[in-house]
Steps between C-alpha positions, in 0.01 A plus 500: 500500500625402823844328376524818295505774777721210719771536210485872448590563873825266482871669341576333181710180549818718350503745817437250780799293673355166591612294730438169419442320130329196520492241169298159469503265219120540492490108412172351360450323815339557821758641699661656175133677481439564861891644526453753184134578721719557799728744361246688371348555809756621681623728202124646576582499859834653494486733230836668563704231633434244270535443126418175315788408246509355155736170537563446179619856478820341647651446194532821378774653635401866535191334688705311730765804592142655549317264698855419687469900641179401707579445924360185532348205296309201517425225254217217519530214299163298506649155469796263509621602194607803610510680161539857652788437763640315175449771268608721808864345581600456083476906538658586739220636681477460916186518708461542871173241501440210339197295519436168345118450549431149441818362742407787755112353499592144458282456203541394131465740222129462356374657141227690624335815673605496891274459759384818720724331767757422290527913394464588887798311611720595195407843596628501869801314410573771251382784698714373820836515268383815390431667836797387597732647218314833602556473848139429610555212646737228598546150310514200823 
């Protein structure tokens, strides 16, 4: 009941302008799980800045001229592989923030459900980028 009376006090998605859209690959691995955690977080948090985006929405165009209206964006790959900033550059689409968790972290990519550590730090490395696209804080 209490999610319920949080979304009836929010403006329908349609009427808002947000400022910043964030994507993941929301990879099965632990910082593909911990990052699609993360975003959802701060969506929570930030209810009228920030949107989560579909990425492979990309390849529809009327998505894309969509998506490519929105002030900022960031995009989190979980791994090497880098499927989203892949998937990202073939379209044509920019982002202001990219993260590449396992490189950032200095870890390998493991197949399984991350760590509560592992979903702390993946959430301040997000939320730093994200505070900083929204002018709440600086990046050093």
């Amino acid at each position: 009941m209490q999610q319920d009376k949080k979304q009836e006090e929010l403006p329908s998605v349609e009427t808002l302008s947000f400022k910043l859209l964030l994507f993941t690959c929301y990879g099965g691995c632990t910082t593909g799980v911990a990052a699609s955690k993360a975003v959802i977080r701060i969506w929570e948090e930030n209810p009228y800045d920030v949107k989560i985006g579909c990425l492979p929405a990309v390849i529809v165009p009327w998505k894309l001229k969509e998506i490519m209206r929105w002030e900022k964006r960031i995009l989190i790959d979980a791994c090497g592989v880098q499927c989203g900033a892949k998937l990202a550059e073939r379209e044509g689409m920019p982002v202001d923030r990219y993260i590449e968790l396992t490189s950032l972290l200095g870890i390998r990519k493991v197949k399984q459900l991350p760590s509560k550590d592992l979903e702390n730090k993946v959430y301040k490395i997000i939320q730093k980028e994200v505070d900083a696209l929204l002018g709440k804080g600086e990046i050093n």
